[in-house]
N, C-alpha and C positions, 0 to 999 in steps of 0.2 A: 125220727127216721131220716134217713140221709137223703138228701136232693134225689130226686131219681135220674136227673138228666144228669148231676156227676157220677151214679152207679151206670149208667148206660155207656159213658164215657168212657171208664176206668175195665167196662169188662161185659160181655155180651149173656151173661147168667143172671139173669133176676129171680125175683122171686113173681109169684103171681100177683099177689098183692103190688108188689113196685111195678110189674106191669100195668093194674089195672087203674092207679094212681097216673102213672106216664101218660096210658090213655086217655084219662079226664083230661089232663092238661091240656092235649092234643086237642080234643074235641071242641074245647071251650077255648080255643086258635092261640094259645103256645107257641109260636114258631118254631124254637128250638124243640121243646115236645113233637113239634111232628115231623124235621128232619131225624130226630132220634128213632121216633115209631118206625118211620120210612126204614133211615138205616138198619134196626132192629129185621122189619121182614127181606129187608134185602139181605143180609148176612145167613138168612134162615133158610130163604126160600126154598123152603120142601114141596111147595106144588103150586101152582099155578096162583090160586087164591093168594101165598104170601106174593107171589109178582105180582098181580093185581094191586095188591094191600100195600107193597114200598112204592108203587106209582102214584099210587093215592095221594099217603102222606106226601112223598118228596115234591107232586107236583101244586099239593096247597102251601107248603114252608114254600116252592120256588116261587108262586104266588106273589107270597110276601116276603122278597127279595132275599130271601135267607142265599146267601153264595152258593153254597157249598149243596144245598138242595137243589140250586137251577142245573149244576153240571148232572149232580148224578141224575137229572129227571133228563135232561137233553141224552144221557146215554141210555134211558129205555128206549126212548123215542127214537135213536140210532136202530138198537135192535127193533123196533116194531116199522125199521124201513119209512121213516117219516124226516130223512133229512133236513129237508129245510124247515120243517117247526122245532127241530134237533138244534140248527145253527144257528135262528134266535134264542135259545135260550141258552148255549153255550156263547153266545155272544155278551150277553147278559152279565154271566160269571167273569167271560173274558175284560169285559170293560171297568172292572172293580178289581183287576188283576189275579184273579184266578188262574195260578199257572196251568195245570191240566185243562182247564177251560182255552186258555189262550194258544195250548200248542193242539188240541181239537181244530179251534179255529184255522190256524195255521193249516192245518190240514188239510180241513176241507176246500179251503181255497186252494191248496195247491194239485187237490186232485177233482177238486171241480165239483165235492157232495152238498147237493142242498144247495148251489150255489154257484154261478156263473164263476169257473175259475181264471184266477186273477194272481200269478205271481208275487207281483208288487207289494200285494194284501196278504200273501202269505208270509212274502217276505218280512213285512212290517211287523204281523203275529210272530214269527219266530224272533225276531229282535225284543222285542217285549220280553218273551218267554228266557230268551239268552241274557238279557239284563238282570233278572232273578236269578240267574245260574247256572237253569235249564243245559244240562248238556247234548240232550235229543236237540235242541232248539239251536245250541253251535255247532252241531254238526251237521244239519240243515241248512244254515247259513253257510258253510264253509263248501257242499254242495252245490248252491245258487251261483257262489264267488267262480266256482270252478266251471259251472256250465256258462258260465257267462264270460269267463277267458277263453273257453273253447271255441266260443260265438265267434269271437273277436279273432282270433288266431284264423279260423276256419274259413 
């Protein structure tokens, strides 16, 4: 049988068996296994139990520092209105350079969620995120440059 976490990878159809297989994995702390599971009910979510069930897993893999689980757990955490336990753990992702983590952060610093906002700190985040490529993150910067010639002119 094929890995299940490269069937999970490759395509969001398993079979029951490859589900129940993933889930062992999961349960006996897999990391990967339970940012899979997580991604699994998040892709699915038909009622409230699968969002229960991807918060679960994503927030035991974010746990144990899996990247890519702390962001998508910081974005339940957004929806359930819990900013600032949001911006540690997209902080998390952000500092191991997590682009979408990094331009979160940026974010929230620039409009102040979860977070005494701080310009400088956004700025910094968006620099990051524009080193990677990010073009949300240079046209943000190129925003900053401009209200900041307008400061100076004004």
């Amino acid at each position: 049988m094929k890995n299940i976490i490269e069937i999970l990878s490759a395509s969001h159809k398993v079979t029951r068996e490859e589900f129940l297989e993933l889930e062992k994995l999961a349960i006996y702390g897999d990391v990967e296994a339970r940012f899979k599971l997580g991604y699994f009910y998040h892709k699915r979510r038909r009622d409230e139990l699968d969002t229960k069930s991807a918060l679960q897993w994503f927030e035991l893999a974010a746990k144990s520092e899996h990247i890519e689980a702390q962001y998508h757990y910081a974005n339940y955490l957004m929806q359930a209105n819990s900013a600032f336990e949001a911006f540690i753990w997209y902080q998390k992702a952000a500092k191991q350079g997590y682009l979408s983590a990094q331009i979160s952060i940026a974010n929230m610093y620039k409009q102040g969620l979860g977070v005494k906002a701080d310009k400088l700190e956004a700025q910094k985040w968006y620099e990051k995120a524009a080193n990677q490529g990010d073009e949300t993150a240079k046209l943000a910067l190129k925003q900053f440059e401009l209200t900041a010639n307008d400061a100076i002119a004004g």
